[in-house]
ROVO-275579 format. One record per residue: residue in three letters; x, y, z of N, C-alpha, C in turn. Coordinates in pm, whole numbers, plus 50000, padded with zeros to 5 digits. Example, Ala and Ser with C-alpha at 12.3 -4.5 7.8 and 13.67 -1.06 7.14 Angstrom:
ala513194943150780512304955050780513204967050780
ser512854977550708513674989450714512905000350787
This chain:
unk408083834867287407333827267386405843830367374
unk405093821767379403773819467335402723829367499
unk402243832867474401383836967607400353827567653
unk399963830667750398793822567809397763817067747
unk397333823267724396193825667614396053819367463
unk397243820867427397623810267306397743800067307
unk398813795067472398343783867480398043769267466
unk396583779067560395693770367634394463771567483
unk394483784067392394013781367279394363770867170
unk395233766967139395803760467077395933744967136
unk396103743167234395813726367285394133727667309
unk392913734767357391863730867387391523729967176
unk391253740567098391123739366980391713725266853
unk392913719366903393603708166875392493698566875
unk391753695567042391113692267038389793689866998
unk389213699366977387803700966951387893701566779
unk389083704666735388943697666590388733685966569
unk390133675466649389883662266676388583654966709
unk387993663466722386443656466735385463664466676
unk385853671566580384583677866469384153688966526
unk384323698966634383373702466676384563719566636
unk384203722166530384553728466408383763743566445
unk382613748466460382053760966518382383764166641
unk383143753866720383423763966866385113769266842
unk385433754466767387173761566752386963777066645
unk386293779066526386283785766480385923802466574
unk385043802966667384853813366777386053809266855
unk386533804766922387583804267000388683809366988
unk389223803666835390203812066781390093824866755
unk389013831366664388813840966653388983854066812
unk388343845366881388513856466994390153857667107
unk390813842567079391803843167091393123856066999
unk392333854266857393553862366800393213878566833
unk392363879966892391753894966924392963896667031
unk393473885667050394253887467195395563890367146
unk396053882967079397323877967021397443867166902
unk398583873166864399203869566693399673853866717
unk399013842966637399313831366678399463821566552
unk400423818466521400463812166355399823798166363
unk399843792366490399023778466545397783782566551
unk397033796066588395753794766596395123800266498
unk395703805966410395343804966276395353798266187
unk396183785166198396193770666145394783764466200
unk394633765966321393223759766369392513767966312
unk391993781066321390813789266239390563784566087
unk392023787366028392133779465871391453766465867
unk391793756865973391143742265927389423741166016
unk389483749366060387543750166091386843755866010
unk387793768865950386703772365818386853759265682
unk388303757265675387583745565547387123737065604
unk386903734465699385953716065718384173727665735
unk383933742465742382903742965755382403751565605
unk383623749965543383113753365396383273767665330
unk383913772765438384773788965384385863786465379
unk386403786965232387233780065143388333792265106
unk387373801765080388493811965024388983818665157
unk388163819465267388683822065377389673817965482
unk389863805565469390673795065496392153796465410
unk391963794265302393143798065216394083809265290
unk393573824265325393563834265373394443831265512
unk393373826965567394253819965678395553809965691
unk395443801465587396253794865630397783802565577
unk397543808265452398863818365406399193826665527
unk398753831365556398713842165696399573833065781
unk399283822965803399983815365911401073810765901
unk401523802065742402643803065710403663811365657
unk403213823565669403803835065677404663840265825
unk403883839265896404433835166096405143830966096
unk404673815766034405313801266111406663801466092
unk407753802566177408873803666216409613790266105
unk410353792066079411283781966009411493767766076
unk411803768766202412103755066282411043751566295
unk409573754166296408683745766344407753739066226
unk409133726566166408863721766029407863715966017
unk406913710266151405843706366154404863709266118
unk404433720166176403263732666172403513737766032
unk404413737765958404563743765833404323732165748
unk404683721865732404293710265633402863710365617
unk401983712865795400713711365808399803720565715
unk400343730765705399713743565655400343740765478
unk401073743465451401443738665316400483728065278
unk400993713865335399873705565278398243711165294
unk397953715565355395983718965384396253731265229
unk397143736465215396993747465087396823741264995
unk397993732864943397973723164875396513717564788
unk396073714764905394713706964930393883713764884
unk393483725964943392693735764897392673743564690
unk394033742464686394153745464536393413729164478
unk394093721664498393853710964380392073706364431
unk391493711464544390283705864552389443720464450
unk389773728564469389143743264356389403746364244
unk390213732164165391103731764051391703742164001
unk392853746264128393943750164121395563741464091
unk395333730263984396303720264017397553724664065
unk397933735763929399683740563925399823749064082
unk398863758564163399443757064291399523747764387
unk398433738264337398593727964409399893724564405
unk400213719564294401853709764282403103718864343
unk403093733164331404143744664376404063743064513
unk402533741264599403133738164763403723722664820
């Protein structure tokens, strides 16, 4: 069970990706995970650093997260796979690309 804090991190951050605004989710999360271990808000941290251009950091993150991410929540895991995906074949990494 998710705590408070996760959340209300994870639906306000949802958002503020949804509308670009990429440096507050990136602090948000961050101070969220100071709180607690969150494989969703490290999916959000992961996708604010690549849309703000920390690439290898993001990567980082997003492995981290699908490492968490629970088996049933096939969603959140496609999400993160595909953004890896993404990340190899955009740094011409093809062959991990094609393996996620």
């Amino acid at each position: 069970m998710l705590n408070k804090s996760a959340r209300v991190g994870i639906v306000l951050t949802q958002k503020w990706i949804n509308t670009s605004r990429f440096r507050e989710t990136l602090h948000l999360c961050k101070s969220t995970l100071n709180i607690v271990e969150s494989y969703e808000i490290l999916t959000n941290l992961a996708r604010s650093e690549q849309e703000l251009g920390n690439i290898e950091q993001a990567q980082q993150d997003y492995q981290q997260a699908l490492e968490l991410c629970p088996a049933t929540d096939k969603t959140t895991k496609a999400v993160i796979i595909n953004n890896l995906a993404s990340i190899y074949a955009k740094t011409g990494k093809i062959e991990e690309a094609i393996a996620h």
